[in-house]
C-alpha positions in Angstrom: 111.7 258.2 3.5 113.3 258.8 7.0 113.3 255.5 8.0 115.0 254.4 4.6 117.5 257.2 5.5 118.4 255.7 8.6 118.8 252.6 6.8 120.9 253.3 4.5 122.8 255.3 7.2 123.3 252.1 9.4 124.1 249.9 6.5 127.8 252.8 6.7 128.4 251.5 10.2 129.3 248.4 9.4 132.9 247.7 10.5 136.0 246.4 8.5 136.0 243.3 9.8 132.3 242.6 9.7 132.3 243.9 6.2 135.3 240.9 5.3 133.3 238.7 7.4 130.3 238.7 4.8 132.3 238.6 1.9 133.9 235.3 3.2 130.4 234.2 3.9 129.3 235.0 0.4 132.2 233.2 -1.4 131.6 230.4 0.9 128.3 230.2 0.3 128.7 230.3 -3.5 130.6 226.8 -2.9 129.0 224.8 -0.6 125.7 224.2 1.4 123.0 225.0 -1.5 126.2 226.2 -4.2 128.5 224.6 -6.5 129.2 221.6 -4.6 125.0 221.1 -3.7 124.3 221.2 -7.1 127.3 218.8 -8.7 127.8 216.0 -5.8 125.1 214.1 -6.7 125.8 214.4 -10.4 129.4 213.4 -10.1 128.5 210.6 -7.5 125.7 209.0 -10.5 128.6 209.0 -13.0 131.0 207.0 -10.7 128.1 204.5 -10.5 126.4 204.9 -7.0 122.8 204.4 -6.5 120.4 206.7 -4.7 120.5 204.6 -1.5 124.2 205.2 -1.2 124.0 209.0 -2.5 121.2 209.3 0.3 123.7 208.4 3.0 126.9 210.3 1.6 124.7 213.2 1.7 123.7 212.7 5.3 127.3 212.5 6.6 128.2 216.3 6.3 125.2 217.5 8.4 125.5 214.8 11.0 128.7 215.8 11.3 127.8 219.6 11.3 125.0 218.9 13.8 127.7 217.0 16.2 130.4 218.5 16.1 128.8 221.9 16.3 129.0 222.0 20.3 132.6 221.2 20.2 133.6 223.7 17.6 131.6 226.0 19.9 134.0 224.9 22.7 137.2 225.8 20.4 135.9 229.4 19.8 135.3 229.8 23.7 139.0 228.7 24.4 140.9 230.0 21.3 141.3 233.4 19.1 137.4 232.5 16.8 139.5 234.1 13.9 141.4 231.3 13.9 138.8 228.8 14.1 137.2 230.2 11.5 140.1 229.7 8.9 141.1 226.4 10.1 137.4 225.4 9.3 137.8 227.6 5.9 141.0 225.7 5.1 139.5 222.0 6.2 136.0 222.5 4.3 138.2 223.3 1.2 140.5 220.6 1.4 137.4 218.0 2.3 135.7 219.6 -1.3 139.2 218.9 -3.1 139.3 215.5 -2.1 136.0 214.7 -2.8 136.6 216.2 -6.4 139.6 213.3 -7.3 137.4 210.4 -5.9 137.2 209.0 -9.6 141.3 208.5 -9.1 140.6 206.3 -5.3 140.7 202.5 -6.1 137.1 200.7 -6.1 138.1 199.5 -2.6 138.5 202.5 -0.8 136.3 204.9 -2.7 133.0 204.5 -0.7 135.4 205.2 3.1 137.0 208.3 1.0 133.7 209.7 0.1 132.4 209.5 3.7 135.4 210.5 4.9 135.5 214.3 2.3 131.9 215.0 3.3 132.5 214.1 7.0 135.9 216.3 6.5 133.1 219.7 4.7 130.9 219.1 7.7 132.8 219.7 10.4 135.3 222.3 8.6 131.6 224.4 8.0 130.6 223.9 11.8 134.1 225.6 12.9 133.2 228.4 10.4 129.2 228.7 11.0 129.1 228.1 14.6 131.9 230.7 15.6 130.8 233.5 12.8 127.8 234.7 15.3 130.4 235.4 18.5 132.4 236.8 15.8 130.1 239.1 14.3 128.9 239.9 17.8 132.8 241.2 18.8 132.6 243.1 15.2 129.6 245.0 15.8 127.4 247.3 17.9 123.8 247.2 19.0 123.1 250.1 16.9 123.8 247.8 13.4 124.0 244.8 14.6 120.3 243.1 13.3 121.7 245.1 10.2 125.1 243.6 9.9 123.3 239.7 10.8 120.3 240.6 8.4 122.8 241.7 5.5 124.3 238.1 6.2 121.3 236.3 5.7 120.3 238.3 2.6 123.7 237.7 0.9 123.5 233.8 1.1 120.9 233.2 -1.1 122.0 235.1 -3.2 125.8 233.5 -3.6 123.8 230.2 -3.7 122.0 230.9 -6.6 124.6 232.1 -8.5 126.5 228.8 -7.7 123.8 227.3 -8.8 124.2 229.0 -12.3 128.0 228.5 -12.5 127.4 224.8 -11.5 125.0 224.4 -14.6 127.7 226.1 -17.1 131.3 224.5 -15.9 130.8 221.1 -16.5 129.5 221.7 -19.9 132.4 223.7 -20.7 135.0 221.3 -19.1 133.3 218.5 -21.4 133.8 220.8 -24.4 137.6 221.1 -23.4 138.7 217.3 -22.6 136.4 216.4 -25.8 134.1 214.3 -23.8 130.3 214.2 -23.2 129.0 214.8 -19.6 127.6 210.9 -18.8 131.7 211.0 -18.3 132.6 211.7 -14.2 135.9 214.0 -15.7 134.1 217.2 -16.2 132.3 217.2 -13.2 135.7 216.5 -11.4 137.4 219.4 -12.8 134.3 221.4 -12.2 134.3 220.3 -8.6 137.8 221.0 -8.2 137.4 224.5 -9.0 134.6 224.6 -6.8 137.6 223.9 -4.1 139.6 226.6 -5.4 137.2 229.2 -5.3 137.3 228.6 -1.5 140.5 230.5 -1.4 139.2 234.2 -1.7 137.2 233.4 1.4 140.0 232.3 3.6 141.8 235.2 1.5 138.6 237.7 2.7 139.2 236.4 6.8 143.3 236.3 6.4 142.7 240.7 7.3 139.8 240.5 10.5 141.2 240.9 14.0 142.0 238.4 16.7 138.7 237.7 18.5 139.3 236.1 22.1 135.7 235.5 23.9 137.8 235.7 27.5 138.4 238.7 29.2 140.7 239.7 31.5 139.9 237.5 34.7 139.1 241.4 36.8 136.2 241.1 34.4 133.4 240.4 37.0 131.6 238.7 33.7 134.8 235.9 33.8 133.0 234.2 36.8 129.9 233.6 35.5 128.6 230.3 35.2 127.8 228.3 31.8 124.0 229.3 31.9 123.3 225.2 31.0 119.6 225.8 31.7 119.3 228.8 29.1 121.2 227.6 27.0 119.3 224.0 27.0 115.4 226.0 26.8 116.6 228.1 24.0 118.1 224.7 21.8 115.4 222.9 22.6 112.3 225.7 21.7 114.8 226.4 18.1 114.8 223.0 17.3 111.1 222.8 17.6 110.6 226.3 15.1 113.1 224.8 13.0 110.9 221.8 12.1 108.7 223.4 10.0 111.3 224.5 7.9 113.0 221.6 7.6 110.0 219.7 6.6 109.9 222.4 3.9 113.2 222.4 2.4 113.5 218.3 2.3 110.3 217.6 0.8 108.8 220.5 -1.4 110.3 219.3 -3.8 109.3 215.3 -3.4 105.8 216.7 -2.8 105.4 218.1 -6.2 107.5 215.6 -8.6 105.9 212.2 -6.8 102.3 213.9 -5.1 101.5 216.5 -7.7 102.9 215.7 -10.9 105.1 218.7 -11.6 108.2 218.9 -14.2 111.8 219.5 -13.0 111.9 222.2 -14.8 109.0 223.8 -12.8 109.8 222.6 -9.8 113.8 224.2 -9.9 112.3 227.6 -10.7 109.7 227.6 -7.6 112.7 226.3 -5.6 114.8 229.4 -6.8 112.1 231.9 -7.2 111.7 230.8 -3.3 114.9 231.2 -2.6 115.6 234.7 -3.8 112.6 236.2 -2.2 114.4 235.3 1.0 116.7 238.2 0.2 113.9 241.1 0.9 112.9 239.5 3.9 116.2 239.1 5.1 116.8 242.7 4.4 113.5 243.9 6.3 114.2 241.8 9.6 115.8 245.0 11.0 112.5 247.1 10.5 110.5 244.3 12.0 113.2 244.0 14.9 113.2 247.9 15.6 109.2 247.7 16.2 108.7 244.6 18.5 112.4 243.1 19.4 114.4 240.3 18.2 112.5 238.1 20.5 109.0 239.0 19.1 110.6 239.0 15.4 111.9 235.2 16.5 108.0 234.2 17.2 106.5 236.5 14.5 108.9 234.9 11.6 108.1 230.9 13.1 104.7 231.1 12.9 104.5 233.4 9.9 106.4 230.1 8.4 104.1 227.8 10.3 101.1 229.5 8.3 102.4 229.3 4.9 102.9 225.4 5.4 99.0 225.0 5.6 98.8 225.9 1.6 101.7 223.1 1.3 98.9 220.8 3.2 95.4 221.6 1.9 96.2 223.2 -1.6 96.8 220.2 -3.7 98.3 222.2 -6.9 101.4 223.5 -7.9 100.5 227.1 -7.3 99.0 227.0 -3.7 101.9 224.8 -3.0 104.5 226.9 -4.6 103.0 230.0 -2.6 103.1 228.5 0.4 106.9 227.4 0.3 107.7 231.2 -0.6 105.3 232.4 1.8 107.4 230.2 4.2 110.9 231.2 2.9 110.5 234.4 3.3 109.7 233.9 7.2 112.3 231.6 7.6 114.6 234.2 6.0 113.4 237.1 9.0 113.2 234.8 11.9 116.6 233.3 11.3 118.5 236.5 11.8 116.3 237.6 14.9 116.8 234.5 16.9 120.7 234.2 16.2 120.9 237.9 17.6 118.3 236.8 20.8 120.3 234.3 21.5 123.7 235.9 21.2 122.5 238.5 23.2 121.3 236.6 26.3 124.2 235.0 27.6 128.0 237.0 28.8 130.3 237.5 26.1 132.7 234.4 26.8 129.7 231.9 26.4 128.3 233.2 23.1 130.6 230.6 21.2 128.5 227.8 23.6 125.4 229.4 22.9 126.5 229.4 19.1 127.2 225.6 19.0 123.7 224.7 21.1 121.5 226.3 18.8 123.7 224.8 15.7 123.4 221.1 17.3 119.6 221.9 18.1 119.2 223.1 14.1 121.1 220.1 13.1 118.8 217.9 14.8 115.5 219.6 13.8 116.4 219.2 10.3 117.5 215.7 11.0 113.8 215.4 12.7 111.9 216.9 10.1 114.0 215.1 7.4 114.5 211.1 8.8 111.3 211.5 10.2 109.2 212.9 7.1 110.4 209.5 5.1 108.9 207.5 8.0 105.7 209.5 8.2 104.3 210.4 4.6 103.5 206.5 4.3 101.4 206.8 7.3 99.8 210.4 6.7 100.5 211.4 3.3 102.6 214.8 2.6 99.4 216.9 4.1 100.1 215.6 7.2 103.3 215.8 7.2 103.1 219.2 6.3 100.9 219.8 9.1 103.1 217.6 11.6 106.2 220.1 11.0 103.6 223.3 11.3 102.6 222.2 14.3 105.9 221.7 16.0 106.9 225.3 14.7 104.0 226.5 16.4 104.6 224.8 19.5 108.0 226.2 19.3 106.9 229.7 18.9 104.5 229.4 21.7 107.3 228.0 24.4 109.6 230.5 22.7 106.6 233.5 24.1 106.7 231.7 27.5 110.1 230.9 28.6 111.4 235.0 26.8 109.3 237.1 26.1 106.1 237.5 28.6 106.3 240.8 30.2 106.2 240.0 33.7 109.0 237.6 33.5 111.0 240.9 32.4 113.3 239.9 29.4 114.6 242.1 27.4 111.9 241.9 24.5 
C-alpha cells in the first residue's frame, strides 16, 4: 500500500510541460505509427490499384527515412530550441499524412513518386518529433519522476493506437454511408485519411504551450567542453540494435507466422495482436517499480531477455495459443525495457549530447527492425519461422549480455 502511495504521489510531480508533452504523444500516436494511418494506408493504396509488391515498398520508405534521418534530426535538437523541432516535425508529419490522403486526385504518372515522396515526408517529420522528445522530456523532468514521466509515455501509446485502430474501422464506413458509395471505392478512405491529418492539429496545439528547450549551456558551463562521447555513444547503438532484434522479428512476423504457418483466421489473429498490445500498458506502468529495485540498466537487461524467453513459445509451440502467449509474454517486456534503456541512455552522456544520444539509438532501432524485418523474409525459406524466431532471440540475448558487460558489471563502476 505504501509503495502504491508513493506512486500515485510521483505520478503529481509531473510538470506542465511534460504533462502537454504526453498529450501530444498520445494524439500523435492515435494517427500514425500503429493508428489511423497504419490501419487505412494499405486499404486506401489496394483501392487505387497497387499490388502487394509495391504496398511492401511504400511502406518501407517512412522507417528508412525515420531510421536515417534520425541522427540528423538529433543534430537539429543539439543546435536549435528541441521545442521547435518538435513542431516543425508535428507540422511536416501532418502535412506528409494530408498529402498522402488526395493521392487519388495525382495523375497516373506521378502518383507512385507522390506516394514515396508523403511517406518519406511522415518519416522524417516523426524522427524530428521521436528523436528530440527524450532530451525534451529529460529538460522537463527530475530524477525523482523521471522513469515515471518516460514509463507513463510508453503506457499511453498503445493505448492511443488502439483506439485509432477502432476509429479507423468506423470512419470509412461512415464516410461511404455519406457520399452514397460502397467501400471497394478509394473516396471514403481519402476522406477518412484526411481527417486522420487533421486530428494532428490538437497535438501541435498540445506542444504550441511547453517551454523553449536549448540543450547548450552557457559556455562557463564546464559540461560545454566536453567531447561527443562517439565511443559510448557507438557501444550503446550497437548493443540496442542487437536487443531490439527480437522484437522486431516479433512485431513483423507474428502475424505471417500464424495466417501462412499455423492456419489461424484474421479475425483471431487481430485480437492476439491487440490483446498483445494492451497488456503493454501494465508493464509500461510497472517499469518504475522494477527500475527502483535494480536500476534502469539492470531493467534494460531484465526486459531483453525477459522478451528473448517469450520468443521460444513463438519457436517450439506450434499452435495458436503457445504462440499467442509468447508474443504477449514478449510485449509486455518490450513495453518495460523500452522505457529503461531510453532513460540509461539519456542519462549517460552531458546534457548538450542527449539529442545525439537520442538520434544513435533511433538510427540503431531503425536498423534492428530493418534487420529483423529484410532479413526474416530472406531466412524463414532457409529455417522456417522456428528459427527465425530463435535467430532474433538469440541476438536479444546477445545484446543483453554485451549490454551487462560494457554497463553494468560492478567493478567497472557505472551507475547501475
Amino acid at each position: 500500500m505504501d509503495a502504491l502511495k508513493r506512486y500515485v504521489h510521483t505520478l503529481s510531480l509531473f510538470s506542465r510541460d511534460a504533462k502537454l508533452y504526453l498529450l501530444s504523444n498520445m494524439l500523435i500516436s492515435l494517427v500514425n505509427y500503429g493508428g489511423i494511418v497504419t490501419v487505412l494506408a494499405n486499404l486506401y493504396l489496394l483501392r487505387l490499384g497497387y499490388n502487394t509488391k509495391a504496398i511492401g515498398l511504400i511502406n518501407g520508405v517512412a522507417p528508412l527515412a525515420y531510421a536515417l534521418f534520425a541522427p540528423v534530426a538529433g543534430w537539429l535538437g543539439g543546435r536549435f530550441d528541441i521545442r521547435r523541432i518538435m513542431l516543425i516535425g508535428l507540422f511536416v508529419t501532418m502535412s506528409g499524412t494530408l498529402l498522402f490522403s488526395i493521392t487519388q486526385h495525382v495523375p497516373a504518372a506521378w502518383q507512385f513518386g507522390w506516394l514515396i515522396a508523403t511517406w518519406t515526408a511522415m518519416g522524417l517529420g516523426l524522427a524530428l518529433f521521436w528523436v528530440n522528445s527524450s532530451p525534451f522530456l529529460m529538460s522537463a523532468t527530475t530524477p525523482p519522476e523521471r522513469n515515471h514521466v518516460f514509463s507513463m509515455s510508453s503506457a499511453l501509446a498503445p493505448i492511443a493506437n488502439f483506439s485509432g485502430s477502432i476509429i479507423a474501422g468506423i470512419t470509412p464506413g461512415l464516410f461511404a454511408l455519406a457520399l452514397h458509395t460502397s467501400l471497394d471505392d478509394p473516396a471514403p478512405f481519402r476522406y477518412a485519411l484526411a481527417l486522420a491529418g487533421a486530428l494532428t492539429i490538437p497535438s501541435i496545439l498540445a506542444m504550441l504551450p511547453t517551454r523553449s528547450v536549448r540543450l547548450r549551456k552557457e559556455r562557463s558551463d564546464p559540461t560545454e567542453t566536453e567531447p561527443l562521447p562517439v565511443a559510448l555513444i557507438g557501444v550503446i547503438a550497437l548493443v540496442g540494435m542487437l536487443q531490439i532484434v527480437g522484437e522486431g522479428v516479433a512485431r513483423t512476423f507474428f502475424n505471417v507466422y500464424l495466417d501462412a504457418g499455423l492456419h489461424v483466421s484474421t479475425a483471431h489473429i487481430g485480437t492476439l495482436m491487440g490483446v498483445a498490445r494492451l497488456m503493454g500498458v501494465p508493464a509500461a506502468l510497472m517499469m518504475p517499480l522494477v527500475a527502483a529495485r535494480w536500476g534502469n540498466g539492470y531493467t534494460t537487461i531484465l526486459g531483453t531477455l525477459g522478451s528473448a524467453l517469450f520468443l521460444l513459445p513463438l519457436a517450439l509451440v506450434p499452435h495458436w495459443l503457445g504462440a499467442g502467449l509468447g508474443f504477449m509474454g514478449a510485449t509486455a517486456w518490450m513495453a518495460i525495457r523500452r522505457p529503461a534503456f531510453t532513460v540509461y541512455t539519456q542519462e549517460s552522456v552531458p546534457r548538450r549530447w542527449r539529442a545525439a544520444m537520442s538520434g544513435a539509438t533511433n538510427l540503431a532501432a531503425g536498423a534492428g527492425i530493418a534487420l529483423a524485418s529484410i532479413g526474416g523474409g530472406y531466412l524463414i525459406p532457409i529455417l522456417g519461422y522456428r528459427g527465425l524466431f530463435l535467430f532474433g532471440a538469440s541476438l536479444s540475448t546477445l545484446g543483453a549480455m554485451l549490454f551487462w558487460i560494457c554497463f553494468c558489471r560492478p567493478h567497472w563502476g557505472t551507475r547501475d
